[in-house]
C-alpha positions, 0 to 999 in steps of 0.5 A, a space after each residue: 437260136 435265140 438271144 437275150 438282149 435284155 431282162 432277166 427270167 426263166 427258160 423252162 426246156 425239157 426237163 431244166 429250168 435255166 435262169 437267163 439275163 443279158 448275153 445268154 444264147 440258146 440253140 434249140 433243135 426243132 420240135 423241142 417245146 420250151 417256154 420263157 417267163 420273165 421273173 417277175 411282172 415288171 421284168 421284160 424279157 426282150 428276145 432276138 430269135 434266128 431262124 433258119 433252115 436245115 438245106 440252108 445249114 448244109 449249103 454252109 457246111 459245104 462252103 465252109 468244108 472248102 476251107 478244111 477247117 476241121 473244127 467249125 466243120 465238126 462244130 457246125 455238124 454236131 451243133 447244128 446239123 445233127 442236135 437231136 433233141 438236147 439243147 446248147 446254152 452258152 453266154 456271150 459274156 462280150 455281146 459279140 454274138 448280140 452285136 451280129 443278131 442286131 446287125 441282122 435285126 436292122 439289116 432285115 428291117 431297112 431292107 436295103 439294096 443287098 440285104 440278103 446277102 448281108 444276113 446270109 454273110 452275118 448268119 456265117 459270121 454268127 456261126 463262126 461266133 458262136 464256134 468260139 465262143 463254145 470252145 473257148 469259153 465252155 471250160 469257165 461257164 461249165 465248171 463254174 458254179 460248184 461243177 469242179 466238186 462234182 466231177 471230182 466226186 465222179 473220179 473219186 467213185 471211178 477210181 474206187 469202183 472201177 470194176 463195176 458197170 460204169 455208164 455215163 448216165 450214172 455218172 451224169 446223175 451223180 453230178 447231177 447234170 444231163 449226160 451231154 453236160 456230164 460229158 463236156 464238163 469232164 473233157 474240159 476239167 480232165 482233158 480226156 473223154 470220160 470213156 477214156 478215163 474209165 479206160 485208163 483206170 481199167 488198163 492201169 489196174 489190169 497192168 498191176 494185177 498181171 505183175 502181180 497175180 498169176 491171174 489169166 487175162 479173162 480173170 483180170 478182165 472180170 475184175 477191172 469191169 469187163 466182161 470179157 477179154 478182147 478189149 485186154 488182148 489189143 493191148 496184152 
């Protein structure tokens, strides 16, 4: 992980460009090649990175599975333990996160009697921050900045092409973000994944046709977009 404690700049990962000031976190898997640049030569970029391990990440999905929270848990799994190659940008718009990774930064430097145990409890403690602050605030930082209009463009093309091959790569194109973005933007702005809302729309139409039509259950299936008709016969 990394945090920007001060400048302004570029972070060039995979195939984005992200523009980075003050309060942006990054969590980057291992192995994935990223480069900083400040945007301009007299802009310092000044950068907090925490580095941990995989065993050590384990040992506090164990601890923290203890206490059946069921959403760090899944967060911590999904964030942390099992991030393939994609990356998590959030913004710490309170420096609260900020606040913790300066603690470690002293804590590390002085190392006092019991040092490692406070990094070990403000490591927890920043996982626990940085939790939160995904779910809490990814709804304001995703849809802002012109994404509202683009997941509207998405759900306009559903409900006119529902009967065509729909995948979420396409969809994600078309707003023009990554597929794990396009994913989170859309369950945030529509309170439902976006294969549930495909589904749905499909269910709802199949629902008009069988009033409607005398057509059989493998007709309406080829023409709400799929090809054949056991998903329809769990709910018909």
């Amino acid at each position: 992980m990394f945090f920007v404690e001060e400048g302004k700049g570029f972070h060039y990962i995979n195939n984005d460009i992200v523009r980075i000031s003050r309060g942006d976190i990054f969590i980057i898997p291992i192995g994935v090649e990223h480069v900083l640049r400040p945007s301009d030569e007299n802009n310092q970029l000044v950068i907090y990175n925490v580095l941990f391990t995989i065993d050590y990440v384990q040992d506090v999905f164990k601890e923290i599975s203890k206490f059946q929270d069921e959403t760090l848990v899944e967060w911590l799994s999904s964030n942390i333990l099992l991030r393939n190659d994609n990356y998590l940008h959030l913004q710490d718009k309170k420096v609260q996160c900020l606040n913790v990774v300066r603690a470690m930064f002293l804590e590390r430097q002085k190392k006092n009697i019991g040092f490692g145990l406070m990094l070990d409890a403000k490591l927890k403690e920043l996982f626990i921050l940085l939790s939160r602050l995904d779910t809490r605030d990814e709804k304001d930082t995703m849809l802002a900045g012109g994404f509202t209009k683009d997941i509207e463009i998405v759900i306009s093309y559903v409900n006119e092409n529902y009967n065509e091959s729909i995948t979420i790569a396409d969809m994600a194109k078309l707003a023009h973000v990554s597929e794990r973005h396009f994913s989170r933007i859309f369950k945030n702005y529509m309170n439902q994944s976006f294969t549930k809302y495909l589904q749905t729309i499909r269910i709802e139409k199949s629902c008009e046709l069988l009033e409607n039509t005398n057509l059989s259950i493998t007709e309406i299936c080829l023409q709400i977009g799929y090809k054949n008709a056991d998903f329809l016969e769990k709910y018909f």
